[in-house]
C-alpha positions as CSV (number, residue, x, y, z in Angstrom):
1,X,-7.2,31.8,0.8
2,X,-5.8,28.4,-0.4
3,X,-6.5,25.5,1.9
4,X,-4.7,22.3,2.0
5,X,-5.5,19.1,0.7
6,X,-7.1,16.3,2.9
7,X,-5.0,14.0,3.9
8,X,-6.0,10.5,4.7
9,X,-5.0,8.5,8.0
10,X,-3.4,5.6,7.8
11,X,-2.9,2.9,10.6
12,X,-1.7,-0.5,10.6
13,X,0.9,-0.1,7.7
14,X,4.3,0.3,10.4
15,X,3.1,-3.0,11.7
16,X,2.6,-5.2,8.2
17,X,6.1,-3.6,6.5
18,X,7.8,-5.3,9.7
19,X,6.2,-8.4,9.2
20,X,6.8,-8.1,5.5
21,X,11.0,-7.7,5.8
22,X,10.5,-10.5,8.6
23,X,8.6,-13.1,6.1
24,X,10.9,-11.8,3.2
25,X,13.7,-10.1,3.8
26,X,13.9,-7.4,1.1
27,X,16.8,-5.5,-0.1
28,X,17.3,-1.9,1.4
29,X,16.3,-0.3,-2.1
30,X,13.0,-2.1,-1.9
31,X,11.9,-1.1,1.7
32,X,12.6,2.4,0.7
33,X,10.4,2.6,-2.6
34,X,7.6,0.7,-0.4
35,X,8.5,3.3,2.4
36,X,7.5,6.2,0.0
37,X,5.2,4.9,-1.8
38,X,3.0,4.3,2.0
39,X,4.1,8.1,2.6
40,X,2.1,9.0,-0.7
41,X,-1.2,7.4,0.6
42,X,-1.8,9.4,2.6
43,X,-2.4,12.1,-0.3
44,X,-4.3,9.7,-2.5
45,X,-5.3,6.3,-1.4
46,X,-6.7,5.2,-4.6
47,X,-3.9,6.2,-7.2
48,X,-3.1,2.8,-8.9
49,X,-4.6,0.6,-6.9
50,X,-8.4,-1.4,-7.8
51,X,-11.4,-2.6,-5.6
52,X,-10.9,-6.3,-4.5
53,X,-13.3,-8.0,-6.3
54,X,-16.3,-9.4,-3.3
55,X,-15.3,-6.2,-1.1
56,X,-16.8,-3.1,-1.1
57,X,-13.8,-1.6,0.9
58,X,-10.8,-3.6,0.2
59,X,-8.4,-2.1,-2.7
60,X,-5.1,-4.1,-3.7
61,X,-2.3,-3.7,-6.0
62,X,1.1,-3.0,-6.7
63,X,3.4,-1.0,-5.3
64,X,5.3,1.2,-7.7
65,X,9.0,0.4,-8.6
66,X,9.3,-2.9,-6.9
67,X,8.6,-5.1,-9.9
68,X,11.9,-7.8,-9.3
69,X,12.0,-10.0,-12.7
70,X,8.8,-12.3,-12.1
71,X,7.7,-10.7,-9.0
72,X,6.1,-7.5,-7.8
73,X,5.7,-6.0,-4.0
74,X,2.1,-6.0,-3.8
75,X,-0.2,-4.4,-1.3
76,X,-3.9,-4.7,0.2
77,X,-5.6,-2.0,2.4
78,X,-9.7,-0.8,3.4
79,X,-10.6,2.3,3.1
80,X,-12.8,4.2,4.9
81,X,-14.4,7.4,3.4
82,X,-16.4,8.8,6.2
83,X,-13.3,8.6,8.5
84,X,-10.8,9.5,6.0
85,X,-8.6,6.1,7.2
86,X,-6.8,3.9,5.3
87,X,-6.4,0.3,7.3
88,X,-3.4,-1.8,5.6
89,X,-4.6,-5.5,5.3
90,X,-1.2,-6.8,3.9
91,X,1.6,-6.0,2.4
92,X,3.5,-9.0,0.1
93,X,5.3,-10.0,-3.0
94,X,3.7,-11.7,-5.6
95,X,4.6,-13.9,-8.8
96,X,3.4,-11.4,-11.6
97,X,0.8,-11.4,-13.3
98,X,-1.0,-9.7,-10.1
């Protein structure tokens, strides 16, 4: 019997990607990579993202595809293992180095 793969919920991220495109107004072709890339949490919350440093829960980084010249879509999010949720903290773009 094959059973499926535990999926993680995630909350809070429809909310920060519409305050994102309201702060920063990205192009179409970036709000669908982030788009995606939220979609694939669900599946694996930690896959290249890293711990915040000073929080046991926090994990931050960024977001596949979206690196524009000097800048990169980044995003931050806690995770909670007993409850299988993943709470977005912020999502952003950043000068690079992140």
């Amino acid at each position: 019997m094959r059973k499926e793969p535990l999926t993680w919920k995630l909350v809070r991220f429809p909310e920060s990607v519409d305050r994102w495109v309201e702060r920063e107004s990205p192009g179409d072709d970036i709000r669908v990579l982030v788009l995606d890339w939220i979609i694939g949490k669900s599946e694996d919350p930690y896959q290249g993202m890293r711990r915040a440093e000073g929080f046991e829960n926090l994990w931050f980084g960024p977001i596949s595809g979206t690196h524009l010249g000097w800048s990169v879509v980044t995003c931050s999010y806690w995770i909670y293992e007993t409850t299988r949720i993943v709470r977005c903290n912020d999502i952003c773009t950043l000068d690079q180095p992140v």
